[in-house]
C-alpha positions in Angstrom: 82.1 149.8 105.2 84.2 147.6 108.0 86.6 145.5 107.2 84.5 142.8 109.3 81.0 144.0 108.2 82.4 143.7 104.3 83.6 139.9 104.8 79.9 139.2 106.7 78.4 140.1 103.3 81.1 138.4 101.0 80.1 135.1 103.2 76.7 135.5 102.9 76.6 136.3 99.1 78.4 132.6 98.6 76.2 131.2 101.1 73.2 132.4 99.2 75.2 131.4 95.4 75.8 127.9 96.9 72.1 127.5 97.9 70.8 128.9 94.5 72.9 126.6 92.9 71.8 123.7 95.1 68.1 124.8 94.2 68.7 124.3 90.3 70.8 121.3 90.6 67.8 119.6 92.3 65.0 121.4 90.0 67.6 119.9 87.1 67.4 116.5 88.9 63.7 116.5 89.0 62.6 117.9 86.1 60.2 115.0 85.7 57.7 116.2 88.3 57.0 119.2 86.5 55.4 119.1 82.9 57.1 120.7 80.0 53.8 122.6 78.9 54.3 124.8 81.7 57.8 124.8 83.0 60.1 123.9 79.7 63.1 126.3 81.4 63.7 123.5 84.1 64.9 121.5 81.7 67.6 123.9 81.0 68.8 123.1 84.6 68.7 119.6 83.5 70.6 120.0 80.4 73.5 121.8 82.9 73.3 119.2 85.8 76.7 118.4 85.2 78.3 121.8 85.9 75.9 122.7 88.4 77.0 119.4 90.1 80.7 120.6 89.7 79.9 124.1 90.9 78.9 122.5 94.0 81.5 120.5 94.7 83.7 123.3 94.3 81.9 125.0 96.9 82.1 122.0 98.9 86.0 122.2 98.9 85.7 125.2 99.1 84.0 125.5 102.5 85.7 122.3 104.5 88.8 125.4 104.2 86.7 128.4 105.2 83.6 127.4 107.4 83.4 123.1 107.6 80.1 123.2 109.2 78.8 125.0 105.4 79.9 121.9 103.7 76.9 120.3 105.0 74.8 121.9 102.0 77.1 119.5 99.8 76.0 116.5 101.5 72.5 117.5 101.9 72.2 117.8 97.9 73.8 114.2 97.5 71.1 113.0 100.0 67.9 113.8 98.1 69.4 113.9 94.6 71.0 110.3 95.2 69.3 108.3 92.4 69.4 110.9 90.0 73.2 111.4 90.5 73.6 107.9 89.2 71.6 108.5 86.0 74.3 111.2 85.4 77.1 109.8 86.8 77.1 106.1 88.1 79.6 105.6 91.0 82.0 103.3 89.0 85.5 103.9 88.4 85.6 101.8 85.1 83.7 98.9 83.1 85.0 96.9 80.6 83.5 95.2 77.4 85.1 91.9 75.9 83.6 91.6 72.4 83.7 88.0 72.6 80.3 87.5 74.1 79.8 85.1 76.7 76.7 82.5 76.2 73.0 82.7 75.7 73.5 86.1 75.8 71.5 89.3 73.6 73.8 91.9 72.3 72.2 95.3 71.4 73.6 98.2 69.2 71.7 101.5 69.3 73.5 104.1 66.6 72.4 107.8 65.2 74.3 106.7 61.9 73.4 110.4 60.5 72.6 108.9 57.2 76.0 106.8 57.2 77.3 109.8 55.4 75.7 110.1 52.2 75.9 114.0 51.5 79.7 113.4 51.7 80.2 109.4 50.7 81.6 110.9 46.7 84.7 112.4 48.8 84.9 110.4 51.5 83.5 106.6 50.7 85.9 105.2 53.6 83.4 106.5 56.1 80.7 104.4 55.5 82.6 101.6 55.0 84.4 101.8 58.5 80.8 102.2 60.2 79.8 99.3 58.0 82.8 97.6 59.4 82.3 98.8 63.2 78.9 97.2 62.9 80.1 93.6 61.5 83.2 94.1 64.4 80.4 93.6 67.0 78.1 91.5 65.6 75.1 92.5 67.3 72.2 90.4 67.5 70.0 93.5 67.6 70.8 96.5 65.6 68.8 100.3 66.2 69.4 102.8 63.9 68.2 106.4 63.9 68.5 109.2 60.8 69.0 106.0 58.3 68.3 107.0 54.6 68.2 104.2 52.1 66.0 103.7 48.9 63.7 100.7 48.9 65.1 100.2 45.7 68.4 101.3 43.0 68.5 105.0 42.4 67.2 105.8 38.4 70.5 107.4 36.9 68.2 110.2 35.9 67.4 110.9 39.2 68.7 114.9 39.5 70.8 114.2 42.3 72.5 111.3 41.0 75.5 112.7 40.1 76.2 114.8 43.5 75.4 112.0 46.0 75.9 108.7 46.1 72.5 106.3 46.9 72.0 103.2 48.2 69.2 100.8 48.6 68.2 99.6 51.7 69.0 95.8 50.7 72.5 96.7 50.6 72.9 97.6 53.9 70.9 94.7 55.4 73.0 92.2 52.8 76.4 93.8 54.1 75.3 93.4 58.1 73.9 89.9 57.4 70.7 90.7 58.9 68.0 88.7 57.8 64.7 90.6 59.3 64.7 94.5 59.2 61.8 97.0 59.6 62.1 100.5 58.3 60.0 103.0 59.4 59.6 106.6 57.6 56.7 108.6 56.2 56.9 110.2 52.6 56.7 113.0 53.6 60.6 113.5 54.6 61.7 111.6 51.2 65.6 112.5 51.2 67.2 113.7 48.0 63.8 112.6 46.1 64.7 109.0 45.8 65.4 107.9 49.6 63.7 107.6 52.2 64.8 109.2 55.7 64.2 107.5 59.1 64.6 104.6 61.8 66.0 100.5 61.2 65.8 97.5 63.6 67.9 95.4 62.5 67.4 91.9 64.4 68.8 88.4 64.1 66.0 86.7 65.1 62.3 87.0 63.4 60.5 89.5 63.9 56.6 89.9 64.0 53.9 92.7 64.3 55.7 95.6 62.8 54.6 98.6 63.4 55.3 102.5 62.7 53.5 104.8 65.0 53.1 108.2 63.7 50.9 111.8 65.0 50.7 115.2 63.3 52.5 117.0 62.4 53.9 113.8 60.6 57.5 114.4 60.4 60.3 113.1 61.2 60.5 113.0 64.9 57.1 112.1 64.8 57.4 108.9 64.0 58.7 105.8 66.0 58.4 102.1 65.3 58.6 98.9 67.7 58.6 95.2 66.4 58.6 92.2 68.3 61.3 89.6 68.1 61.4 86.3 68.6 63.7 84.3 69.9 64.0 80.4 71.6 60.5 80.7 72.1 60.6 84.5 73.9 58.9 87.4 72.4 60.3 90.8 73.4 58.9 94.0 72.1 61.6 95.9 70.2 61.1 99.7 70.1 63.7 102.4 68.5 62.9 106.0 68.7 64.2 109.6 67.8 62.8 112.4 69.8 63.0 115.7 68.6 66.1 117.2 68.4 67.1 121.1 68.8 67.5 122.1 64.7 70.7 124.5 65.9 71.8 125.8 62.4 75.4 126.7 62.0 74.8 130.2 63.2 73.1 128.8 66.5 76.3 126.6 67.4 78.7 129.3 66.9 76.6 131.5 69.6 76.5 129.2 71.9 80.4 128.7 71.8 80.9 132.6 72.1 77.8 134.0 73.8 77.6 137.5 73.9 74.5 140.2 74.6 76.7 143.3 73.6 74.5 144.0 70.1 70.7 143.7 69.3 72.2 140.9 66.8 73.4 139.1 69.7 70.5 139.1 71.9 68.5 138.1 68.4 70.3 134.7 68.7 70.0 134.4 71.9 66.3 134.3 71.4 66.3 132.0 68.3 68.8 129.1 70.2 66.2 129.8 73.5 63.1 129.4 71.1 64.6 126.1 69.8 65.5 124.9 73.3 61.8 125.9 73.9 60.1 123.7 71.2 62.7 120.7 71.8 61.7 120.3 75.5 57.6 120.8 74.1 57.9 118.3 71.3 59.6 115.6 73.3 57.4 116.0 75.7 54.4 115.3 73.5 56.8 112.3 71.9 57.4 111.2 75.1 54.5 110.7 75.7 53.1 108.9 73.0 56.0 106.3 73.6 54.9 105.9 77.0 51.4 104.9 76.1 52.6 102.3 73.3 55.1 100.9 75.6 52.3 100.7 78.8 50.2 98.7 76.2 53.1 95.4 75.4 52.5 92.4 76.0 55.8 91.9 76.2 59.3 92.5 77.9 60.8 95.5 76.2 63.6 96.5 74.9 64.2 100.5 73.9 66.6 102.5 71.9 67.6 105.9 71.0 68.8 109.3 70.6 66.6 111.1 73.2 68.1 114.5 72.2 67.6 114.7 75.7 69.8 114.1 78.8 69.3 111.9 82.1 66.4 113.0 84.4 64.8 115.1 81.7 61.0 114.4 81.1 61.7 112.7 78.3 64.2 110.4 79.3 62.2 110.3 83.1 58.8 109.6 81.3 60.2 106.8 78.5 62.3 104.6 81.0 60.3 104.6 83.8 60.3 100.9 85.5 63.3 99.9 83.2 66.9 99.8 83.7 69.6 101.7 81.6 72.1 100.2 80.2 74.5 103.0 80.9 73.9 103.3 84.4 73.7 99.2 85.2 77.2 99.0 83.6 78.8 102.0 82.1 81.2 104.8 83.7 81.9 108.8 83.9 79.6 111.2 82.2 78.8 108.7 79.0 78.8 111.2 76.6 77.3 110.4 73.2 76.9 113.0 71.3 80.2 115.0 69.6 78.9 118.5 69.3 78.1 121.7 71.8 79.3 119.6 75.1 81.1 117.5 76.3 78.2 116.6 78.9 75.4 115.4 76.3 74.8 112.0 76.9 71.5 111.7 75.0 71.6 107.8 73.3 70.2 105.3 75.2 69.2 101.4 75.5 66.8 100.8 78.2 65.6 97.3 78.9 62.8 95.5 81.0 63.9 94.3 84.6 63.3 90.3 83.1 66.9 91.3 82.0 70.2 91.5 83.4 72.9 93.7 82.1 76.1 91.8 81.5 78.5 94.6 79.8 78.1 97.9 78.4 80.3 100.2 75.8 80.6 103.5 74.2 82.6 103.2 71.0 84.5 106.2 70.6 85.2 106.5 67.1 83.6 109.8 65.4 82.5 108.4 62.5 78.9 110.1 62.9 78.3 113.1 65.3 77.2 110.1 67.3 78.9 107.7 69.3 77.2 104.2 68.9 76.4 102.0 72.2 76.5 98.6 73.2 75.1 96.4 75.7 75.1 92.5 76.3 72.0 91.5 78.4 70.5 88.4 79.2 66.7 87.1 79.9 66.6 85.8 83.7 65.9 82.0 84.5 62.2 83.3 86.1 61.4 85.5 83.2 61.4 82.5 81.2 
Protein backbone atom coordinates (compact mmCIF):
# COMPACT_ATOMS: atom_id res chain seq x y z
CA UNK A 1 0.00 0.00 0.00
CA UNK A 2 1.34 3.81 -0.56
CA UNK A 3 2.84 5.59 1.82
CA UNK A 4 0.08 8.35 1.18
CA UNK A 5 -2.89 5.89 0.64
CA UNK A 6 -1.79 4.11 4.19
CA UNK A 7 -1.92 7.63 6.20
CA UNK A 8 -5.60 8.35 4.23
CA UNK A 9 -6.75 5.21 6.09
CA UNK A 10 -4.94 5.80 9.52
CA UNK A 11 -6.87 9.39 9.41
CA UNK A 12 -9.97 8.11 8.58
CA UNK A 13 -9.86 5.12 11.14
CA UNK A 14 -9.42 8.07 14.06
CA UNK A 15 -11.95 10.08 12.26
CA UNK A 16 -14.44 7.29 12.44
CA UNK A 17 -13.00 6.23 16.54
CA UNK A 18 -13.55 9.96 17.41
CA UNK A 19 -17.17 9.97 16.04
CA UNK A 20 -18.02 6.49 17.61
CA UNK A 21 -16.88 7.80 20.63
CA UNK A 22 -18.78 11.04 20.28
CA UNK A 23 -21.93 8.79 19.56
CA UNK A 24 -21.65 6.95 23.05
CA UNK A 25 -20.73 9.90 25.02
CA UNK A 26 -23.99 11.51 23.97
CA UNK A 27 -26.09 8.05 24.12
CA UNK A 28 -24.31 8.04 27.78
CA UNK A 29 -25.56 11.68 28.26
CA UNK A 30 -29.02 10.84 27.33
CA UNK A 31 -29.73 7.67 28.59
CA UNK A 32 -32.95 9.06 30.00
CA UNK A 33 -34.81 9.09 26.66
CA UNK A 34 -34.47 5.59 26.23
CA UNK A 35 -36.24 3.12 28.85
CA UNK A 36 -34.09 0.54 30.61
CA UNK A 37 -36.64 -2.43 29.70
CA UNK A 38 -35.38 -2.26 26.33
CA UNK A 39 -32.03 -0.59 26.13
CA UNK A 40 -30.29 -1.31 29.76
CA UNK A 41 -26.58 -1.37 27.78
CA UNK A 42 -26.91 2.53 27.35
CA UNK A 43 -26.48 2.90 30.66
CA UNK A 44 -23.16 1.36 30.42
CA UNK A 45 -22.19 4.38 28.31
CA UNK A 46 -23.46 6.39 31.16
CA UNK A 47 -21.61 4.68 33.78
CA UNK A 48 -18.25 5.48 31.47
CA UNK A 49 -19.21 9.21 30.52
CA UNK A 50 -16.26 10.26 32.27
CA UNK A 51 -13.57 8.53 30.20
CA UNK A 52 -15.47 8.78 27.17
CA UNK A 53 -15.50 12.58 27.95
CA UNK A 54 -11.66 12.35 28.35
CA UNK A 55 -11.13 10.26 25.27
CA UNK A 56 -12.53 13.07 23.50
CA UNK A 57 -10.79 15.60 24.66
CA UNK A 58 -7.70 13.80 23.93
CA UNK A 59 -8.81 13.68 20.44
CA UNK A 60 -9.49 17.24 20.58
CA UNK A 61 -5.75 18.02 21.40
CA UNK A 62 -5.07 15.82 19.47
CA UNK A 63 -6.48 17.18 16.15
CA UNK A 64 -5.87 21.24 16.80
CA UNK A 65 -1.89 19.46 16.04
CA UNK A 66 -2.86 17.33 13.06
CA UNK A 67 -6.02 18.63 11.15
CA UNK A 68 -7.66 21.99 13.35
CA UNK A 69 -10.69 22.01 11.31
CA UNK A 70 -11.42 18.09 12.97
CA UNK A 71 -11.42 19.59 16.33
CA UNK A 72 -14.83 20.91 15.51
CA UNK A 73 -16.31 17.29 16.50
CA UNK A 74 -15.09 18.43 20.13
CA UNK A 75 -16.99 21.45 20.21
CA UNK A 76 -19.96 20.07 18.52
CA UNK A 77 -20.33 17.30 21.49
CA UNK A 78 -19.99 20.18 24.13
CA UNK A 79 -22.86 21.96 22.30
CA UNK A 80 -25.64 19.41 22.56
CA UNK A 81 -24.38 17.59 25.66
CA UNK A 82 -24.05 21.06 27.56
CA UNK A 83 -26.39 20.46 30.56
CA UNK A 84 -25.46 17.05 30.96
CA UNK A 85 -21.74 17.89 31.18
CA UNK A 86 -22.62 19.89 34.22
CA UNK A 87 -24.38 16.99 36.03
CA UNK A 88 -20.93 15.28 35.56
CA UNK A 89 -18.72 17.83 35.91
CA UNK A 90 -19.97 21.41 36.96
CA UNK A 91 -17.69 24.21 35.46
CA UNK A 92 -16.18 25.29 38.94
CA UNK A 93 -12.77 25.38 39.88
CA UNK A 94 -13.51 25.03 43.67
CA UNK A 95 -16.32 25.48 46.46
CA UNK A 96 -15.82 25.89 49.88
CA UNK A 97 -17.96 24.79 53.08
CA UNK A 98 -17.55 26.84 56.44
CA UNK A 99 -19.24 24.50 59.03
CA UNK A 100 -20.33 27.44 60.92
CA UNK A 101 -23.63 27.80 59.27
CA UNK A 102 -24.81 31.11 58.44
CA UNK A 103 -28.67 31.98 59.61
CA UNK A 104 -32.13 30.62 59.06
CA UNK A 105 -30.43 28.24 57.13
CA UNK A 106 -31.34 24.03 56.63
CA UNK A 107 -28.32 21.80 56.72
CA UNK A 108 -28.73 18.32 55.16
CA UNK A 109 -26.57 15.09 55.63
CA UNK A 110 -27.18 12.27 53.29
CA UNK A 111 -24.75 9.10 54.35
CA UNK A 112 -24.56 5.09 53.16
CA UNK A 113 -23.25 4.41 56.82
CA UNK A 114 -22.91 0.65 55.66
CA UNK A 115 -24.32 -0.46 58.95
CA UNK A 116 -21.78 1.97 60.86
CA UNK A 117 -19.60 -1.05 60.92
CA UNK A 118 -21.13 -3.62 62.99
CA UNK A 119 -19.60 -6.96 61.33
CA UNK A 120 -16.28 -5.45 62.39
CA UNK A 121 -17.18 -2.92 65.52
CA UNK A 122 -15.54 -6.06 68.22
CA UNK A 123 -12.03 -5.25 66.45
CA UNK A 124 -12.38 -1.98 65.45
CA UNK A 125 -15.00 0.01 67.88
CA UNK A 126 -13.17 3.44 66.87
CA UNK A 127 -14.99 3.36 63.69
CA UNK A 128 -18.22 3.85 64.68
CA UNK A 129 -17.39 6.24 67.07
CA UNK A 130 -15.55 8.62 64.55
CA UNK A 131 -18.70 8.44 62.18
CA UNK A 132 -20.68 9.09 65.34
CA UNK A 133 -18.43 11.90 65.86
CA UNK A 134 -18.37 13.23 62.04
CA UNK A 135 -22.06 13.38 62.42
CA UNK A 136 -22.18 15.58 65.79
CA UNK A 137 -19.01 17.74 63.99
CA UNK A 138 -21.77 18.99 61.48
CA UNK A 139 -24.68 19.11 63.26
CA UNK A 140 -27.11 18.67 60.66
CA UNK A 141 -30.56 19.64 61.01
CA UNK A 142 -31.54 16.85 58.67
CA UNK A 143 -29.89 13.53 58.76
CA UNK A 144 -30.49 10.58 55.71
CA UNK A 145 -29.13 7.40 56.31
CA UNK A 146 -29.03 4.41 54.05
CA UNK A 147 -27.97 0.42 54.99
CA UNK A 148 -28.62 1.51 58.86
CA UNK A 149 -29.03 -1.65 61.14
CA UNK A 150 -30.23 -1.10 64.65
CA UNK A 151 -32.56 -3.14 66.94
CA UNK A 152 -35.74 -1.54 68.09
CA UNK A 153 -34.64 -2.67 71.28
CA UNK A 154 -31.22 -4.38 73.54
CA UNK A 155 -29.95 -7.51 71.99
CA UNK A 156 -31.00 -10.85 74.38
CA UNK A 157 -27.44 -12.14 75.41
CA UNK A 158 -28.72 -15.46 74.13
CA UNK A 159 -29.16 -14.17 70.97
CA UNK A 160 -26.51 -16.65 68.74
CA UNK A 161 -24.69 -13.91 67.44
CA UNK A 162 -24.11 -12.09 70.43
CA UNK A 163 -20.86 -13.02 71.06
CA UNK A 164 -19.37 -12.27 67.35
CA UNK A 165 -21.00 -8.92 66.75
CA UNK A 166 -21.64 -6.21 68.70
CA UNK A 167 -25.57 -4.72 68.59
CA UNK A 168 -27.07 -1.71 69.15
CA UNK A 169 -30.54 -0.34 69.53
CA UNK A 170 -31.74 2.19 67.52
CA UNK A 171 -32.32 4.62 70.62
CA UNK A 172 -28.71 4.79 70.99
CA UNK A 173 -27.90 6.14 67.94
CA UNK A 174 -30.71 8.73 67.99
CA UNK A 175 -29.64 9.62 71.88
CA UNK A 176 -25.85 10.04 70.72
CA UNK A 177 -26.95 12.49 67.50
CA UNK A 178 -29.43 14.37 69.75
CA UNK A 179 -32.14 13.90 67.37
CA UNK A 180 -35.38 14.02 68.70
CA UNK A 181 -37.77 12.67 65.71
CA UNK A 182 -36.46 9.73 63.63
CA UNK A 183 -38.39 7.32 61.25
CA UNK A 184 -36.92 3.89 60.39
CA UNK A 185 -38.03 2.20 57.62
CA UNK A 186 -37.31 -1.70 56.91
CA UNK A 187 -39.38 -4.77 56.30
CA UNK A 188 -38.81 -8.17 58.27
CA UNK A 189 -37.97 -9.67 55.86
CA UNK A 190 -34.08 -8.49 55.66
CA UNK A 191 -33.84 -8.86 59.65
CA UNK A 192 -29.83 -8.60 60.09
CA UNK A 193 -28.07 -10.99 62.30
CA UNK A 194 -31.71 -12.21 63.66
CA UNK A 195 -32.09 -9.46 66.13
CA UNK A 196 -31.63 -6.09 63.88
CA UNK A 197 -33.32 -4.69 61.61
CA UNK A 198 -31.61 -3.58 58.17
CA UNK A 199 -32.60 -0.36 56.31
CA UNK A 200 -33.07 3.59 55.93
CA UNK A 201 -33.13 6.65 58.96
CA UNK A 202 -34.33 10.31 58.70
CA UNK A 203 -33.12 11.77 61.27
CA UNK A 204 -34.63 15.47 61.63
CA UNK A 205 -34.49 18.28 64.09
CA UNK A 206 -37.71 19.47 63.60
CA UNK A 207 -41.16 17.25 63.96
CA UNK A 208 -41.97 15.22 61.72
CA UNK A 209 -45.46 13.99 60.53
CA UNK A 210 -47.13 11.50 58.08
CA UNK A 211 -44.48 8.77 58.11
CA UNK A 212 -44.46 6.58 55.69
CA UNK A 213 -42.54 3.44 54.19
CA UNK A 214 -43.39 2.54 50.67
CA UNK A 215 -42.66 -0.82 49.70
CA UNK A 216 -43.45 -3.30 46.20
CA UNK A 217 -42.59 -7.03 45.52
CA UNK A 218 -40.29 -8.48 45.67
CA UNK A 219 -40.12 -6.70 49.21
CA UNK A 220 -36.49 -6.46 49.83
CA UNK A 221 -34.29 -4.30 50.62
CA UNK A 222 -34.07 -1.93 47.77
CA UNK A 223 -37.55 -2.12 47.54
CA UNK A 224 -38.37 -0.16 50.02
CA UNK A 225 -38.12 3.73 50.47
CA UNK A 226 -39.68 6.01 53.09
CA UNK A 227 -40.46 9.94 53.01
CA UNK A 228 -41.73 12.02 56.13
CA UNK A 229 -42.66 15.42 56.34
CA UNK A 230 -41.02 17.91 58.49
CA UNK A 231 -42.06 20.73 59.94
CA UNK A 232 -40.49 23.63 60.58
CA UNK A 233 -41.43 27.63 61.51
CA UNK A 234 -44.61 26.92 60.15
CA UNK A 235 -43.20 25.13 56.64
CA UNK A 236 -43.90 21.59 55.80
CA UNK A 237 -41.43 19.96 53.38
CA UNK A 238 -41.67 16.45 52.31
CA UNK A 239 -38.57 14.46 53.34
CA UNK A 240 -37.78 11.41 51.15
CA UNK A 241 -34.50 9.08 51.52
CA UNK A 242 -33.96 6.24 49.20
CA UNK A 243 -31.59 3.27 48.21
CA UNK A 244 -31.90 2.06 44.69
CA UNK A 245 -30.65 -1.12 43.82
CA UNK A 246 -27.27 -1.62 43.90
CA UNK A 247 -24.99 -4.05 41.60
CA UNK A 248 -24.40 -7.22 44.40
CA UNK A 249 -20.56 -7.48 42.82
CA UNK A 250 -19.20 -10.33 45.10
CA UNK A 251 -15.55 -10.36 45.78
CA UNK A 252 -14.88 -12.42 42.78
CA UNK A 253 -16.85 -9.79 40.52
CA UNK A 254 -14.55 -6.84 41.72
CA UNK A 255 -11.34 -8.55 41.18
CA UNK A 256 -12.51 -9.09 37.30
CA UNK A 257 -13.33 -5.97 36.74
CA UNK A 258 -9.77 -4.64 38.02
CA UNK A 259 -8.07 -7.31 35.70
CA UNK A 260 -10.38 -8.12 32.88
CA UNK A 261 -9.46 -10.77 30.78
CA UNK A 262 -11.42 -13.18 28.02
CA UNK A 263 -8.33 -15.53 27.54
CA UNK A 264 -10.23 -18.76 29.38
CA UNK A 265 -14.02 -19.97 29.31
CA UNK A 266 -13.60 -18.98 33.20
CA UNK A 267 -12.95 -15.55 32.28
CA UNK A 268 -15.67 -14.97 29.85
CA UNK A 269 -18.00 -16.83 32.69
CA UNK A 270 -17.38 -13.60 34.80
CA UNK A 271 -17.66 -11.51 32.38
CA UNK A 272 -21.20 -12.69 31.91
CA UNK A 273 -22.08 -12.82 35.69
CA UNK A 274 -20.61 -8.82 36.37
CA UNK A 275 -22.73 -7.99 32.78
CA UNK A 276 -25.87 -9.93 34.24
CA UNK A 277 -25.63 -7.83 37.43
CA UNK A 278 -25.04 -4.62 35.52
CA UNK A 279 -28.15 -5.92 33.59
CA UNK A 280 -30.64 -6.26 36.63
CA UNK A 281 -29.19 -3.05 38.47
CA UNK A 282 -30.12 -0.72 35.45
CA UNK A 283 -33.81 -2.98 35.43
CA UNK A 284 -34.51 -2.73 39.12
CA UNK A 285 -33.72 0.93 39.39
CA UNK A 286 -35.64 1.56 36.80
CA UNK A 287 -38.71 0.06 38.24
CA UNK A 288 -37.55 1.93 41.68
CA UNK A 289 -37.24 4.88 39.95
CA UNK A 290 -40.04 4.83 39.09
CA UNK A 291 -42.12 4.26 41.86
CA UNK A 292 -40.24 7.30 43.56
CA UNK A 293 -41.26 9.35 40.83
CA UNK A 294 -44.96 8.72 41.27
CA UNK A 295 -44.81 9.33 45.22
CA UNK A 296 -42.85 12.34 44.77
CA UNK A 297 -45.42 13.75 41.71
CA UNK A 298 -48.16 13.17 44.42
CA UNK A 299 -46.54 15.91 47.53
CA UNK A 300 -48.15 18.40 48.61
CA UNK A 301 -45.21 19.74 49.50
CA UNK A 302 -41.65 21.17 48.59
CA UNK A 303 -39.24 18.21 48.67
CA UNK A 304 -36.34 17.33 49.74
CA UNK A 305 -34.48 13.96 48.43
CA UNK A 306 -31.59 11.76 49.41
CA UNK A 307 -29.53 8.91 48.53
CA UNK A 308 -27.26 6.41 47.25
CA UNK A 309 -28.69 6.06 43.62
CA UNK A 310 -26.16 3.20 42.82
CA UNK A 311 -26.42 5.08 39.77
CA UNK A 312 -24.44 7.98 38.15
CA UNK A 313 -25.53 11.52 36.69
CA UNK A 314 -27.85 11.28 33.56
CA UNK A 315 -28.72 7.69 34.17
CA UNK A 316 -32.51 6.94 34.15
CA UNK A 317 -32.52 6.71 37.52
CA UNK A 318 -30.92 9.72 38.63
CA UNK A 319 -32.75 11.55 35.13
CA UNK A 320 -36.19 10.13 36.21
CA UNK A 321 -35.88 10.92 40.31
CA UNK A 322 -34.63 14.57 40.05
CA UNK A 323 -36.38 15.83 37.41
CA UNK A 324 -37.60 19.65 38.15
CA UNK A 325 -35.16 19.77 41.25
CA UNK A 326 -31.81 20.97 41.65
CA UNK A 327 -28.72 19.01 42.89
CA UNK A 328 -26.93 19.86 45.39
CA UNK A 329 -23.64 18.86 43.83
CA UNK A 330 -24.03 20.53 40.78
CA UNK A 331 -25.59 24.06 42.40
CA UNK A 332 -22.42 24.09 44.55
CA UNK A 333 -19.91 21.35 44.38
CA UNK A 334 -16.68 20.83 42.12
CA UNK A 335 -14.65 18.07 39.95
CA UNK A 336 -16.03 14.64 39.36
CA UNK A 337 -17.80 14.38 43.12
CA UNK A 338 -16.99 11.07 43.69
CA UNK A 339 -18.78 9.25 46.48
CA UNK A 340 -18.37 6.00 46.44
CA UNK A 341 -14.68 4.33 47.40
CA UNK A 342 -14.68 1.11 45.38
CA UNK A 343 -14.31 0.04 41.38
CA UNK A 344 -13.82 3.87 40.22
CA UNK A 345 -12.72 6.68 40.86
CA UNK A 346 -15.67 8.19 38.66
CA UNK A 347 -18.81 6.86 40.74
CA UNK A 348 -20.47 9.69 42.05
CA UNK A 349 -23.73 7.90 42.95
CA UNK A 350 -25.02 9.87 46.51
CA UNK A 351 -27.14 12.55 46.15
CA UNK A 352 -29.39 15.45 47.78
CA UNK A 353 -31.71 16.93 45.41
CA UNK A 354 -34.02 19.64 46.59
CA UNK A 355 -37.21 21.57 45.27
CA UNK A 356 -36.47 24.96 43.32
CA UNK A 357 -38.37 26.97 46.68
CA UNK A 358 -34.67 26.41 47.81
CA UNK A 359 -31.52 27.96 47.30
CA UNK A 360 -28.27 26.19 47.76
CA UNK A 361 -25.91 27.97 50.01
CA UNK A 362 -22.79 25.48 50.32
CA UNK A 363 -22.11 21.98 49.49
CA UNK A 364 -19.28 19.24 50.77
CA UNK A 365 -18.01 15.92 50.27
CA UNK A 366 -16.36 14.69 53.46
CA UNK A 367 -13.53 12.65 52.48
CA UNK A 368 -12.88 10.46 55.32
CA UNK A 369 -13.34 6.48 54.43
CA UNK A 370 -15.00 5.61 57.26
CA UNK A 371 -17.76 3.60 55.19
CA UNK A 372 -17.24 2.67 51.41
CA UNK A 373 -19.20 5.93 51.28
CA UNK A 374 -18.34 9.35 51.46
CA UNK A 375 -21.11 11.36 53.32
CA UNK A 376 -22.54 14.70 51.73
CA UNK A 377 -23.50 17.98 52.88
CA UNK A 378 -25.48 20.81 51.82
CA UNK A 379 -26.80 24.13 53.48
CA UNK A 380 -29.98 25.41 51.69
CA UNK A 381 -32.37 27.84 52.42
CA UNK A 382 -36.40 28.29 51.76
CA UNK A 383 -36.79 31.56 49.48
CA UNK A 384 -38.67 34.74 50.83
CA UNK A 385 -41.69 33.76 47.94
CA UNK A 386 -41.80 30.20 48.86
CA UNK A 387 -42.87 31.22 52.11
Amino acid sequence: MPLISLRQFIKKGFIVTNILVAILFLLGCYAKWFDPTHWWFIGLFTLSAVYLFFILFVFFIFWLFVEPGLSLIFFVVIILSWQPIQNIIPFRSSSSFTIKRQPNTLRIMSWNVAQFNILEDKKHPEVRKQMLALINRYKPDIACFQEMVAGDKSVDLNTPYYHKYRFYPLSGFVDSLHFPNYFYGYNYKEDFLDSQHFGILILSKYELINRHAVMKYPYDYNSIFQYADMVKDGDTFRIFNVHLQSLKFTPVNLNYIDSPSLESKEDIEKSQSVIGKIKIGFLKRKAQADLVREEMDSSPYPIILCGDFNDVPNSYAYSTIGRGLQNAFVEKGSGIGRTFSGISSTLRIDNIFLDDDFTVEQFTKINRKLSDHYPVITDVQLKPEAR
